[in-house]
N, C-alpha and C positions, 0 to 999 in steps of 0.2 A: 504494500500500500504506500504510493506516495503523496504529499499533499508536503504546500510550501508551509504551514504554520495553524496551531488547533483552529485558531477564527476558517476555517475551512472547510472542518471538519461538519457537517450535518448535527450528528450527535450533540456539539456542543454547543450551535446554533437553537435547537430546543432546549436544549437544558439553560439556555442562557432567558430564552422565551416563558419559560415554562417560571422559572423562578422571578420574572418582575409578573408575572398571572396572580402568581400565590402574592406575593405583596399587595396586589390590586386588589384581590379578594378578601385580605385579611388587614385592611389598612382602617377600619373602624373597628377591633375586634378589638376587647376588654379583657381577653383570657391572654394576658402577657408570656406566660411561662409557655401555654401550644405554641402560640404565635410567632416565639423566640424559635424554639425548637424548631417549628417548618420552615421558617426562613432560615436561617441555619443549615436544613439538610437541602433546601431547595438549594439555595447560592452552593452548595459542597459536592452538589452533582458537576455542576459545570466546573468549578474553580478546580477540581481534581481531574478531571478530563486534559485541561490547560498545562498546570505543575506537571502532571508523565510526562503529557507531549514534550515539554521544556526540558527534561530531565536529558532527554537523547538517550536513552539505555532502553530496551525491548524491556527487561526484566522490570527496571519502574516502572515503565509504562504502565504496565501489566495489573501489577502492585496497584498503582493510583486508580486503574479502572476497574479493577477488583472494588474500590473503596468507594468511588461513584457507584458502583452496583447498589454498594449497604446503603450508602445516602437512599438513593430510590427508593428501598426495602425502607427504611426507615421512616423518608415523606410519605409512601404509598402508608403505611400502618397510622401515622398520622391523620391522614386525610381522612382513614376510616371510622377514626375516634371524633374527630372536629363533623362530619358527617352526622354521628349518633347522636350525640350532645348539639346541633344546632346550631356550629358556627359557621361551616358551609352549606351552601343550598346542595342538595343533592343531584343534581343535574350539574352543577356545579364537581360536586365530586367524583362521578361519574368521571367526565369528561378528563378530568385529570388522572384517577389513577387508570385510564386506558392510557393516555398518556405517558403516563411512568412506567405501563408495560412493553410501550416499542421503545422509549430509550434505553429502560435494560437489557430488551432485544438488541438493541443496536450496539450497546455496549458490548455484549458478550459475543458480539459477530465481530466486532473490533478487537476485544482479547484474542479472539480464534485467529485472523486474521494475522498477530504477528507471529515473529519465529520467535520459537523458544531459543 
């Protein structure tokens, strides 16, 4: 796979998308401690996408998109608790943890993707 620099990559273009979403939608939200936390894991998908890239080592790489996997896994379990409790509209929620399941798709075609 080549590509001149991560702003390139797909993968990081949503996750960069996906995380000012979750700010728009949680930007009057009074539950600080969720709200900390998904913004948190949302900006951690993308910014660890960026840092591998940066790294120039397959094995970082790897490492770092390993760790954007858990971010997702993390937002996605999120969103399902802010869901239940009523801080996202559920079509709202919906639409994002499909979301978070083709960037870990995509991630994990990205891990595949390099050589070990």
């Amino acid at each position: 796979m080549t590509y001149n620099s991560f702003e390139d990559l797909e993968v990081w273009k949503r996750a960069c998308r996906l995380s000012v979403t979750i700010y728009e939608l949680l930007i009057d939200c009074q539950d600080y401690g969720l709200k900390g936390q998904m913004t948190r894991a949302a900006v951690s998908i993308a910014s660890n996408i960026a840092e591998g890239a940066e790294r120039h080592s397959g094995p970082e790489y790897k490492r770092f998109l390993h760790i954007a996997k858990g971010s997702s896994a993390e937002l996605r379990t999120q969103i399902y608790i802010a869901d239940k409790i009523n801080i996202l509209d559920h079509e709202d929620a919906v639409i994002l943890v499909a979301e978070l399941k083709e960037i870990s798709a995509m991630l994990q075609g990205l891990i595949s993707s390099l050589k070990t």
